[in-house]
FIMARKE-708536 format. One record per atom (N, C-alpha, C): atom name; x, y, z; chain. Coordinates in steps of 0.02 Angstrom, whole numbers, plus 50000, padded with zeros to 5 digits. Atoms other than C-alpha are relative to their C-alpha. Layout:
<pts>
+----+-------+-------+-------+----+
! at !    c1 !    c2 !    c3 ! ch !
+----+-------+-------+-------+----+
! CA !     X !     Y !     Z !  A !
...
+----+-------+-------+-------+----+
</pts>
This chain:
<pts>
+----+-------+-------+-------+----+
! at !    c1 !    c2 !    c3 ! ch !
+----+-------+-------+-------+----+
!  N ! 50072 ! 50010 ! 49995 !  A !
! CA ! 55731 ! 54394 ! 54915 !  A !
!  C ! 49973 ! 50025 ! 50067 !  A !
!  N ! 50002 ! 49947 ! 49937 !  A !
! CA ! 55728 ! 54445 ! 55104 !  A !
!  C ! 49979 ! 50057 ! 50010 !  A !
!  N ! 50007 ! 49917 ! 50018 !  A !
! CA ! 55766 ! 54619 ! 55069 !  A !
!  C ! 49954 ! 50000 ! 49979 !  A !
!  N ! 50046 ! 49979 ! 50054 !  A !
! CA ! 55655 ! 54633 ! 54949 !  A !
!  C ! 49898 ! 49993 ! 50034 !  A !
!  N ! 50079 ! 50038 ! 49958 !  A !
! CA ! 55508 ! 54545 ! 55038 !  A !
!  C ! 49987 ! 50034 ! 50076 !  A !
!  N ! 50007 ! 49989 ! 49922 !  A !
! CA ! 55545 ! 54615 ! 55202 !  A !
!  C ! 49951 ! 50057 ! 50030 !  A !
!  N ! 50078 ! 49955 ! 49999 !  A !
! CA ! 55408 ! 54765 ! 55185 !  A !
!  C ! 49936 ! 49971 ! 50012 !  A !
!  N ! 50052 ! 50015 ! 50041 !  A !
! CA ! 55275 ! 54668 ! 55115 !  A !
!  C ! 49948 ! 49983 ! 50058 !  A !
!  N ! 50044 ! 50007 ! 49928 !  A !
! CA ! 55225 ! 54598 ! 55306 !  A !
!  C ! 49961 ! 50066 ! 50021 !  A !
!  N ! 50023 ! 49962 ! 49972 !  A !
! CA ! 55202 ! 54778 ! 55353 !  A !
!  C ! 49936 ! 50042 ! 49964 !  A !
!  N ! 50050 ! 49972 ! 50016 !  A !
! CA ! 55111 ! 54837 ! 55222 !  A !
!  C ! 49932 ! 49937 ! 49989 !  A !
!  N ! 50045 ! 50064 ! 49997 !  A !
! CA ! 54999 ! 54688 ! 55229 !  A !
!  C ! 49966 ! 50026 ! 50070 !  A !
!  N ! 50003 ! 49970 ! 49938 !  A !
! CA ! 54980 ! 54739 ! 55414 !  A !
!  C ! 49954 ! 50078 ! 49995 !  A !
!  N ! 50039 ! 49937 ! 50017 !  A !
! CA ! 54922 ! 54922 ! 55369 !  A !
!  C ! 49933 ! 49980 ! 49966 !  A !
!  N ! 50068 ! 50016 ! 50026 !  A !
! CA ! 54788 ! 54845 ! 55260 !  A !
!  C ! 49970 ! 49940 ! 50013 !  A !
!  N ! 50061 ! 50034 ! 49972 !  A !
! CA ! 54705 ! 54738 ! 55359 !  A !
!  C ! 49999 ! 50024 ! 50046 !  A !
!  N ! 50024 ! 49966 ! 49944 !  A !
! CA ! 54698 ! 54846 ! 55503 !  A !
!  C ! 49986 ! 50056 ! 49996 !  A !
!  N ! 50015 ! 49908 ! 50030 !  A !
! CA ! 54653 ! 55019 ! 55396 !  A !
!  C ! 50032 ! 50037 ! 50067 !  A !
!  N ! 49978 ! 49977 ! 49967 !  A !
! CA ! 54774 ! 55076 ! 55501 !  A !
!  C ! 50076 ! 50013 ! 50004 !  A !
!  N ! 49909 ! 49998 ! 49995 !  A !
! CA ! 54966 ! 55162 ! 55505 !  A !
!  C ! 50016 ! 50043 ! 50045 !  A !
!  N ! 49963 ! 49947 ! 49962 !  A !
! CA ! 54977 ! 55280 ! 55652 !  A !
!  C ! 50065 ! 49992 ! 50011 !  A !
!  N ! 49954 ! 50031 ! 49943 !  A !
! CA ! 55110 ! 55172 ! 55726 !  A !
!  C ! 50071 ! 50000 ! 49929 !  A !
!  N ! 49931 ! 49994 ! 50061 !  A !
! CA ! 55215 ! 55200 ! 55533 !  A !
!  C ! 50041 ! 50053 ! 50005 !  A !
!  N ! 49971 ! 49937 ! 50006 !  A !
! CA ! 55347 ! 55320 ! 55524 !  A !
!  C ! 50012 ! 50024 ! 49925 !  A !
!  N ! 50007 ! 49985 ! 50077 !  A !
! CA ! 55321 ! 55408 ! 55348 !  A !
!  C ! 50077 ! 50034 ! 50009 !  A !
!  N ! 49934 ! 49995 ! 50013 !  A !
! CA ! 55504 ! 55469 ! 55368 !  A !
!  C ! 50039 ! 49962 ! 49977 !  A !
!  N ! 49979 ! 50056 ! 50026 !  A !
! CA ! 55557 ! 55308 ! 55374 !  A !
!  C ! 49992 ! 49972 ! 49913 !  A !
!  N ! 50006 ! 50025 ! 50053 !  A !
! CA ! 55481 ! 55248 ! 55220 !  A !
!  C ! 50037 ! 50057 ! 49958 !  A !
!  N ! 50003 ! 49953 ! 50054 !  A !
! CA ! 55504 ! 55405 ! 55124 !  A !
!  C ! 50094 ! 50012 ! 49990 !  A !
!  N ! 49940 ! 50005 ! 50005 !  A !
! CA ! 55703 ! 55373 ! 55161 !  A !
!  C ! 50027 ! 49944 ! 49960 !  A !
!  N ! 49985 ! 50024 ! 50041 !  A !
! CA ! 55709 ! 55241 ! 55099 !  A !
!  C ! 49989 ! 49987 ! 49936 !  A !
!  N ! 50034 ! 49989 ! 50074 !  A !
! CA ! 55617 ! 55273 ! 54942 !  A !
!  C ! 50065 ! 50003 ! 49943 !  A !
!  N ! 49952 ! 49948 ! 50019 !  A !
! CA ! 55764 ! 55423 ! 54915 !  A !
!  C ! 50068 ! 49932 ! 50004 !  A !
!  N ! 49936 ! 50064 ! 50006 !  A !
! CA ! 55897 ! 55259 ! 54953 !  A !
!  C ! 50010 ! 49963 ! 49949 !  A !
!  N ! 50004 ! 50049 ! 50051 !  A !
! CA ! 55825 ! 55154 ! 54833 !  A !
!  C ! 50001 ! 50027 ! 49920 !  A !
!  N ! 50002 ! 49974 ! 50063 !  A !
! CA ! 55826 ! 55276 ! 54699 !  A !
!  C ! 50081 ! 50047 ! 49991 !  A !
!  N ! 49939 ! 50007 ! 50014 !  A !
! CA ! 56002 ! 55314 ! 54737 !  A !
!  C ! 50045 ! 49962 ! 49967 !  A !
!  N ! 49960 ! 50054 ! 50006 !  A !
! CA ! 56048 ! 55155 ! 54735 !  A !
!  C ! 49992 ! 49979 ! 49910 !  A !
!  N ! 50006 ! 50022 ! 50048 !  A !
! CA ! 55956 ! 55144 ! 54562 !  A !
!  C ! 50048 ! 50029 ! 49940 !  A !
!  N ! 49961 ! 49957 ! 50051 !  A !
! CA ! 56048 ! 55268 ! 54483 !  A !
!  C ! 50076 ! 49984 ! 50000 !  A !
!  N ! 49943 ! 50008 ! 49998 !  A !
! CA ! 56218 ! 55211 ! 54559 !  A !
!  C ! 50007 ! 49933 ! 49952 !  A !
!  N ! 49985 ! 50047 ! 50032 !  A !
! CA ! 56168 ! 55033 ! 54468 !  A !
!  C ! 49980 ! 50017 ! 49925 !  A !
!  N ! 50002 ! 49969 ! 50071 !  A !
! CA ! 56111 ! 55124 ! 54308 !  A !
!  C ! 50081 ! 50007 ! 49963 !  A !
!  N ! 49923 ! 49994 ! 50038 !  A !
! CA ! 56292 ! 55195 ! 54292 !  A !
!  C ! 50049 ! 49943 ! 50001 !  A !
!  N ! 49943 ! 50085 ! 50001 !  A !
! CA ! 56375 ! 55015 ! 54321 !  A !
!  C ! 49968 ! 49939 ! 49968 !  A !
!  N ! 50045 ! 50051 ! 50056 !  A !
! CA ! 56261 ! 54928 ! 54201 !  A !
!  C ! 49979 ! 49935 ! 50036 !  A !
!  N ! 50025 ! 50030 ! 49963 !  A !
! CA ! 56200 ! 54843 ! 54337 !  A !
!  C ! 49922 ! 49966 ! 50015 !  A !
!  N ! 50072 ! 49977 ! 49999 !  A !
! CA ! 56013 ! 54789 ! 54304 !  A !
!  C ! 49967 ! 49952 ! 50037 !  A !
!  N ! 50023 ! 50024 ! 49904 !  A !
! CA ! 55991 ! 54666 ! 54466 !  A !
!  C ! 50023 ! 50038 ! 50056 !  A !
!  N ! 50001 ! 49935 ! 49949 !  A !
! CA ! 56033 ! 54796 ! 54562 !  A !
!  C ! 49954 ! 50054 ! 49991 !  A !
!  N ! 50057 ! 49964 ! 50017 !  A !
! CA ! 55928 ! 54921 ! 54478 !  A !
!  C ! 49929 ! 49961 ! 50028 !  A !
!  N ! 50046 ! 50012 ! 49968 !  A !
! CA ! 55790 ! 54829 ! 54497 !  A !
!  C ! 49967 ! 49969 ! 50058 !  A !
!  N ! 50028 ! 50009 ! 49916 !  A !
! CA ! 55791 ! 54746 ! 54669 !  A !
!  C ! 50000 ! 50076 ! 50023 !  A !
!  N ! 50034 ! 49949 ! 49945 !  A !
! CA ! 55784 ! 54920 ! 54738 !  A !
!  C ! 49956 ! 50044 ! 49968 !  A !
!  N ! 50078 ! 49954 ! 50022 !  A !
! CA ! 55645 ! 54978 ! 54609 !  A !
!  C ! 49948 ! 49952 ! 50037 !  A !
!  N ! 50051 ! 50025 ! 49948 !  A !
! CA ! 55541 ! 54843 ! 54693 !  A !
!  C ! 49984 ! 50001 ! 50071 !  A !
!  N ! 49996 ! 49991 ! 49946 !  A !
! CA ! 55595 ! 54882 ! 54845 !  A !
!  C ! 49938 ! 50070 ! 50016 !  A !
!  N ! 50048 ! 49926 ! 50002 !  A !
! CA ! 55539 ! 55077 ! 54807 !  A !
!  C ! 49934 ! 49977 ! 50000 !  A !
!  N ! 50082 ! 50007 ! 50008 !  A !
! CA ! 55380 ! 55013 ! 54746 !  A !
!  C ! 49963 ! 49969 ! 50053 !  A !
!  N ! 50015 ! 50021 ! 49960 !  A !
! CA ! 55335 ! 54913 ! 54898 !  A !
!  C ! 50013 ! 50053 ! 50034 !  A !
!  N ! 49997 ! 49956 ! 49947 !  A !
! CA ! 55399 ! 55065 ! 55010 !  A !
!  C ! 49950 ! 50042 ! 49982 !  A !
!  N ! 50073 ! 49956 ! 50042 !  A !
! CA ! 55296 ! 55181 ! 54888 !  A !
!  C ! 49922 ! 49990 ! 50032 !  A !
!  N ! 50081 ! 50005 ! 49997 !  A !
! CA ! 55134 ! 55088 ! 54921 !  A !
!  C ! 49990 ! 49990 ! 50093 !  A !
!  N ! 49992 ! 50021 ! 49915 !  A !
! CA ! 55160 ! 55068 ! 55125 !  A !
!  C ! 49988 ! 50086 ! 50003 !  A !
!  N ! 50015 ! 49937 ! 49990 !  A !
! CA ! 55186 ! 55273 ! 55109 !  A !
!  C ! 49934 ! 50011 ! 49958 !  A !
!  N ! 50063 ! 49987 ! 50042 !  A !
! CA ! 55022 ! 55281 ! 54998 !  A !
!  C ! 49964 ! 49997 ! 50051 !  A !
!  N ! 50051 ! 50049 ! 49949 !  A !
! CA ! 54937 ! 55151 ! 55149 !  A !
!  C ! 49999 ! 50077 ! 50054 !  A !
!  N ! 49967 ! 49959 ! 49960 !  A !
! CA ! 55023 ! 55272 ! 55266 !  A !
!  C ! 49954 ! 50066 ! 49996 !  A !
!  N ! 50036 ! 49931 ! 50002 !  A !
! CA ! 54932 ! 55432 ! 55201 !  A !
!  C ! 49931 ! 49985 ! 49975 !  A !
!  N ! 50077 ! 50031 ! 50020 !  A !
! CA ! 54763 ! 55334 ! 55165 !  A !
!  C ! 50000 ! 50003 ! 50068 !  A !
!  N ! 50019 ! 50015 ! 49940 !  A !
! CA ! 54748 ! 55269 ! 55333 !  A !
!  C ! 50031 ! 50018 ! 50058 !  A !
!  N ! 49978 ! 49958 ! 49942 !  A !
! CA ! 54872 ! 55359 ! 55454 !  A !
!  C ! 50009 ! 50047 ! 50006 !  A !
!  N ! 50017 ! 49920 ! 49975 !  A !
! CA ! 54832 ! 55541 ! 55432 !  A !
!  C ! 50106 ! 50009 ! 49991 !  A !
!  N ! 49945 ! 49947 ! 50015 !  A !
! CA ! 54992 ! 55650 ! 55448 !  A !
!  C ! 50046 ! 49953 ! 50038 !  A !
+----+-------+-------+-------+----+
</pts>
């Protein structure tokens, strides 16, 4: 639950201060590419709490890189 939750401060953060200079869109956009590793490694091990803690994960990183290119430019 941690993991999973542990974004949610920051993008909370980005939208109430219309603001992400201070984000590193590398960052997120790595772990996006992690979490969709990871989905595919729990796809092939019929794994589907693993699959989906790191599709929620993605999707919370997803919308932080969305915030990210709304409100912190390049």
């Amino acid at each position: 639950m941690l993991s999973v939750g542990a974004f949610l401060p920051q993008a909370w953060r980005i939208y109430q201060r219309r603001s992400a200079a201070d984000v590193s869109l590398l960052m997120y956009l790595s772990i996006i590419v992690g979490c969709v590793m990871w989905m595919f490694y729990a796809y092939v091990r019929d794994s589907m709490e693993l699959f989906f803690t790191n599709l929620v994960i993605a999707v919370i990183a997803g919308g932080i890189v969305a915030l990210k290119l709304r409100y912190g430019g390049r």
